[in-house]
N, C-alpha and C positions, 0 to 999 in steps of 0.2 A: 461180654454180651454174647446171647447163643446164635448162635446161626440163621435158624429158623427168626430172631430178630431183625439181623442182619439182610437178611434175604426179602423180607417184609418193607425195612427202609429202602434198602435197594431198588425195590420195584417201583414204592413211591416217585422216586428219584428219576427214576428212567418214565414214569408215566409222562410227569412233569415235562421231563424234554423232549417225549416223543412228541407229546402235544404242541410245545412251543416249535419245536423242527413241522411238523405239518403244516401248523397253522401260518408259519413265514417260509414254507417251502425250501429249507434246507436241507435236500436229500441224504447227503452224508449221515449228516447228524440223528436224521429219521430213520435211514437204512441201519446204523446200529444200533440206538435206543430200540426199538420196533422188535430186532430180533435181537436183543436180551432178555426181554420180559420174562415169559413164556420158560425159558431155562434158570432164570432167577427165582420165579413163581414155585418152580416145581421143589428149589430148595429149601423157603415157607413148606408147601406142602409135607413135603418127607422128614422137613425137618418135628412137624407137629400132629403126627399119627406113628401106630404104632405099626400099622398094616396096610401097605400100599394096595390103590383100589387099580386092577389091569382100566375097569372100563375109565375112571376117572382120567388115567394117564396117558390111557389110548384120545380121550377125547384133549384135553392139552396138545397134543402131538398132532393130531390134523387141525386144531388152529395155527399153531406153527406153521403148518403146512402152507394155512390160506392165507398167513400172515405174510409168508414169505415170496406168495405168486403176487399179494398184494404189492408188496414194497418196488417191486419191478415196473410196475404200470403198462402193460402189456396191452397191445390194441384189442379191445372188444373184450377183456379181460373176463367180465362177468360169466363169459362163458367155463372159464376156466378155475374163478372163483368158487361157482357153485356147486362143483363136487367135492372140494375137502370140506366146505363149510355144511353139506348136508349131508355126509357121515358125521360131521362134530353134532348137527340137530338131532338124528339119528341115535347116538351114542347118549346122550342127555333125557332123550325119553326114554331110554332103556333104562338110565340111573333112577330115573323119578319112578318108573314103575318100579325096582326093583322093591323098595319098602313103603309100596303107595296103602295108605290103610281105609280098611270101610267108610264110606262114605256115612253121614251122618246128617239125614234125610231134614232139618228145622227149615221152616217158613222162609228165616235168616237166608241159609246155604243155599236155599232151591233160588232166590232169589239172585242174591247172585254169582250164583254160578250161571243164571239165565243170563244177567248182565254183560257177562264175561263172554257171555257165547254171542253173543247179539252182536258185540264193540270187535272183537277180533275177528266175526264172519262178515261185516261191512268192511273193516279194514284189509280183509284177504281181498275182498272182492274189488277194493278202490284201486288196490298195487296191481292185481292182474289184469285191470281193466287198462294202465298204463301201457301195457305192453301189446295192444291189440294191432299195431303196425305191424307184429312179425310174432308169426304164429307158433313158428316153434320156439322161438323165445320162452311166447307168452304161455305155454304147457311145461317147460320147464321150471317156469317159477309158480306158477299155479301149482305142482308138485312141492317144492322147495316149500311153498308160503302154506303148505297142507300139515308140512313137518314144525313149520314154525306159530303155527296157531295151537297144534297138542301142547310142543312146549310151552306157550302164554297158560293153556287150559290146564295142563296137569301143575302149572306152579301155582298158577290160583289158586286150583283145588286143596290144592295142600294146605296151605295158607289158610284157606275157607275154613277148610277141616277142624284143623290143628294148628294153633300158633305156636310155632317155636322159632328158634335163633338159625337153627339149621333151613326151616322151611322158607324167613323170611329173607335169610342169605339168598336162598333159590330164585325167591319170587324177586329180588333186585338182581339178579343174574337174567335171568329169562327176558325180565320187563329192556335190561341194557341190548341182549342180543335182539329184541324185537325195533326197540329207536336206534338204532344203529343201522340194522337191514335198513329200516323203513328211510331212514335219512339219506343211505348212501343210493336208495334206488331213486330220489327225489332230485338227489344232487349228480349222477350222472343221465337222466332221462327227462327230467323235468327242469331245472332251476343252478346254472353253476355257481350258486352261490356259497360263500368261504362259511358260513353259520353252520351251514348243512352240512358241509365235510366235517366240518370242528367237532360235531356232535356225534353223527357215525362215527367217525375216529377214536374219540371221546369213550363212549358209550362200551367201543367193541372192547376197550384194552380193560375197564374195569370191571367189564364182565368177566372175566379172566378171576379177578381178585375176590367177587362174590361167591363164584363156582366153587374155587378151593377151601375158600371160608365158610361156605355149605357141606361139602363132605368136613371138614377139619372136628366143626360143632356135630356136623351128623356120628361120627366116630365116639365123640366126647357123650352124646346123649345116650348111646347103646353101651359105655362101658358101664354108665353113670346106674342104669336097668340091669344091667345083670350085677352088677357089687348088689343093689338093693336085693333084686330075688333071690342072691345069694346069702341074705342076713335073715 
């Protein structure tokens, strides 16, 4: 069995129990599932390109980051949370633009991409309206949720555009990183309820799994284009 299979199960495996270790609060077992992932992930990855991406790996490496301020549960955390996780938002619009193609003006597209714009700028405005108790809170994620609506917007658009394997890996990557913020700020600000954690938790680790499955197939579609222009 190759590696890059190996590494794939693996991650499976470790999903699994990080989930089961949250969801019944067995630290231990969460502190090391949690931060395996992430370095299992990366050996799918390298195992399944030919050509490592710096930004892809650079963005992996500050979810570790936030994964690992996460695991600690550190008082008022979010504070500290929100700078690896908004160079990882950062780093992901930089990927989406990097091979973003013309837009492609139909009835369809104008539609909804309105759609898109209309659901994600009520939803910015519903999370930072949560945080109106404390102001500079509420400017730091009002910032944070400005990085997290391009990326909803630019994976849509992709998607809208052009349907492919690679785009639609994206757009289930983006859509997890989006219910996951959205759940974990529900669940420590609004509601401590275990559904909410389960779901953020959920949500963040398999976005991990979509991300690399996006650049993997995006690799796989650009060699697939030049073999053809090259015949």
């Amino acid at each position: 069995m190759k590696i890059d299979r190996i590494a794939l199960i693996g991650y499976l495996i470790l999903c699994v129990v990080a989930i089961f270790a949250n969801f019944f609060e067995l630290y231990g077992l969460k502190l090391f599932s949690k931060s395996m992932l992430i370095p299992v992930l990366f050996f799918y990855y390298i195992g399944n390109v030919k050509k490592v991406d710096f930004l892809s790996c650079t963005y992996l490496f500050f979810n570790f980051i936030g994964d690992s301020i996460g695991i600690f549960d550190f008082k008022d955390e979010i504070q500290y949370l929100i700078i690896p996780f908004f160079i990882c938002n950062i780093l992901l619009i930089f990927i989406m633009l990097k091979r973003i193609e013309k837009f492609r003006p139909t009835v369809f597209n104008l539609i909804s991409m309105l759609i898109v714009s209309l659901f994600l700028g009520y939803l910015w405005h519903t999370v930072v309206d949560i945080f109106k108790f404390s102001e500079g809170l509420q400017v730091k994620i009002a910032i944070y949720g400005i990085a997290l609506f391009l990326i909803s917007f630019l994976a849509s658009y992709k998607i809208i555009n052009k349907v492919t394997t690679s785009n639609l890996y994206l757009l289930l990557c983006a859509f997890c990183v989006l219910i996951s913020d959205v759940f974990y700020i529900l669940y420590n600000f609004q509601a401590k309820l275990l559904i909410f954690d389960s779901i953020h938790f959920s949500c963040q680790i398999f976005s991990y799994l979509f991300f690399v499955n996006s650049i993997i197939n995006r690799e796989k579609l650009s060699y697939i284009i030049n073999d053809n222009s090259h015949n």
